[in-house]
C-alpha positions as CSV (number, residue, x, y, z in Angstrom):
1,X,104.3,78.6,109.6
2,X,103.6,81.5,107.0
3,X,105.0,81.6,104.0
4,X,105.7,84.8,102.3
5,X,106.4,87.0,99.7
6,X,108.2,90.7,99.7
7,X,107.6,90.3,103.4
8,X,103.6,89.4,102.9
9,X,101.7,87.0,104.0
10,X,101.2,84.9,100.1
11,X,98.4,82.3,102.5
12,X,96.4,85.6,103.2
13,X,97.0,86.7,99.8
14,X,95.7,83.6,98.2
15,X,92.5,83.7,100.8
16,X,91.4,86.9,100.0
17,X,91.6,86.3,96.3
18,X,89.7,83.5,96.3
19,X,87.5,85.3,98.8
20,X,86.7,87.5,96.3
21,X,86.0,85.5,93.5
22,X,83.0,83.5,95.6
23,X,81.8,87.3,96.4
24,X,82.0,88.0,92.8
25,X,80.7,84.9,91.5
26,X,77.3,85.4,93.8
27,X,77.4,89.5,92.8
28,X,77.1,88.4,89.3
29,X,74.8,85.6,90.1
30,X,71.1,85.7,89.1
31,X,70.7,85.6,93.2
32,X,72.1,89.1,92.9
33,X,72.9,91.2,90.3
34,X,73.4,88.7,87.3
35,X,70.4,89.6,85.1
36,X,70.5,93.1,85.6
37,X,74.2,93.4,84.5
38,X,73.2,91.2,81.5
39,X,70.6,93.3,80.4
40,X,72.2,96.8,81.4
41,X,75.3,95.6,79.1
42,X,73.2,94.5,76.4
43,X,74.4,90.9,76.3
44,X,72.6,87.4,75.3
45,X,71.4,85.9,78.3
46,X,71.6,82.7,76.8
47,X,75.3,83.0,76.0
48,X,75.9,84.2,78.9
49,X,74.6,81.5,81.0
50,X,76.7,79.3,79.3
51,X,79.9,80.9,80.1
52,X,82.9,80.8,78.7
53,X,85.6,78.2,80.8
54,X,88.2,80.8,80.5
55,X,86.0,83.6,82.4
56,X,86.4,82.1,85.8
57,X,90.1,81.1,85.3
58,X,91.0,85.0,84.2
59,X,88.5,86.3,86.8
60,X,90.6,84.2,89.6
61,X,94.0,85.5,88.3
62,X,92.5,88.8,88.3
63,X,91.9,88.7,91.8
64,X,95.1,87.2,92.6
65,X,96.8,90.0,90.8
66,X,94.7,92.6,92.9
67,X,95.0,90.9,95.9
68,X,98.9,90.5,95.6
69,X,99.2,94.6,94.8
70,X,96.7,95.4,98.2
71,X,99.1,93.5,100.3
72,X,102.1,95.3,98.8
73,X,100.2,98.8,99.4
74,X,99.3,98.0,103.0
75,X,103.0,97.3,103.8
76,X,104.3,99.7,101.8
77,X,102.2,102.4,103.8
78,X,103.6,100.3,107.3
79,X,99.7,99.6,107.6
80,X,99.0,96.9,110.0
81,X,95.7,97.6,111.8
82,X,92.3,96.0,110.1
83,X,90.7,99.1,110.4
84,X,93.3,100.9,108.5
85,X,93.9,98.0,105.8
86,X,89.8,98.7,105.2
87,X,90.6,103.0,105.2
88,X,93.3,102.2,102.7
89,X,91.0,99.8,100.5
90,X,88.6,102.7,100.4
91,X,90.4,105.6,99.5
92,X,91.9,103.0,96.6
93,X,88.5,102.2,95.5
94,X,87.4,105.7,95.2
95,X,90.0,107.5,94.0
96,X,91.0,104.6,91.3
97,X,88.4,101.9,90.6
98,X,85.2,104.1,90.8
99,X,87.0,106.9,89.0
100,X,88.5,105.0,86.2
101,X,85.1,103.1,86.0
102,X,83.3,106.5,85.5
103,X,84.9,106.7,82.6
104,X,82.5,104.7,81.1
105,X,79.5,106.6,81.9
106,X,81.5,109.9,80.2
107,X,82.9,108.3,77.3
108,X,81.1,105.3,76.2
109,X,77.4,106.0,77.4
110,X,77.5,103.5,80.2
111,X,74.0,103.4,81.9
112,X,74.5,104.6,85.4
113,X,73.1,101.3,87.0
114,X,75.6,99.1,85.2
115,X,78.6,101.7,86.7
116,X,76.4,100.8,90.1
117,X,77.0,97.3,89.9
118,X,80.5,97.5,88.3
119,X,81.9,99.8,91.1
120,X,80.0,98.5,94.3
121,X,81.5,94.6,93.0
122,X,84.9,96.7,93.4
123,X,84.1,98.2,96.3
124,X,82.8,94.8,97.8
125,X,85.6,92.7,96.8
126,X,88.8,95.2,97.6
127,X,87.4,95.5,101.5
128,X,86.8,92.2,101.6
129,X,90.7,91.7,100.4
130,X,91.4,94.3,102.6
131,X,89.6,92.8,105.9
132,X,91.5,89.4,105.5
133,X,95.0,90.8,104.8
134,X,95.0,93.2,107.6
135,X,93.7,90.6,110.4
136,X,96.0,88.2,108.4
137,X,99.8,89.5,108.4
C-alpha cells in the first residue's frame, strides 16, 4: 500500500529526505568535506564539533521540504522515467541552487572552494532525491 499526497508517493518522499540528510551528514563530515567547510567559512572548529541539537532537526525538515517540492515538480512536468526525474533534478540544480549560491561568491566574497562544497552537497543530494522518487512513484 502507498500512501500519498497531491498524487505522490509521501513513503518515497520521506526516503529521499532522509536519504539526503545521511549524504549530507557524511559531506559535512570530517570523512569528507567537514574541515574544509569549517575553515573556508571561518568558523570555530571547536564549536562546531559540538553542534548545535537544533542543526540536524532543521537540516532534516529542510530536506523534507525539498524533497516534498521535487516530487511535486516531477508530477507536475508528467515526469515518470528515473532518467528524466535525474535530467529534471539537474537542470533545477543549475539553473537555481548553483546560481542562487553564486551569489555569494559576487556579493559577499565567498571563497570559490566553499561555493564548491556548498553547490556539489546540492547537487549530490537533489539527484539523489531525484533517483529515489522517480524509481519510487
Amino acid at each position: 500500500m502507498t500512501f500519498t499526497v497531491l498524487s505522490i508517493n509521501i513513503f518515497a518522499v520521506m526516503v529521499g529526505a532522509i536519504s539526503a540528510y545521511v549524504e549530507g551528514a557524511l559531506w559535512n563530515s570530517p570523512l569528507l568535506f567537514g574541515n574544509a567547510r569549517i575553515k573556508l567559512a571561518g568558523l570555530d572548529p571547536a564549536t562546531e564539533m559540538k553542534g548545535s541539537p537544533a542543526k540536524p532537526l532543521a537540516e532534516l525538515i529542510r530536506c523534507l521540504v525539498v524533497a516534498f517540492v521535487l516530487a511535486q515538480v516531477l508530477r507536475i512536468a508528467g515526469i515518470a522515467d528515473p532518467w528524466a526525474a535525474l535530467g529534471m533534478a539537474a537542470l533545477i540544480w543549475f539553473g537555481f541552487q548553483a546560481a542562487f549560491l553564486a551569489g555569494g561568491i559576487i556579493w559577499e566574497k565567498l571563497p570559490p572552494r566553499l561555493y564548491a562544497i556548498h553547490v556539489g552537497d546540492a547537487l549530490v543530494k537533489i539527484l539523489l532525491m531525484a533517483a529515489i522518487l522517480g524509481v519510487w512513484r
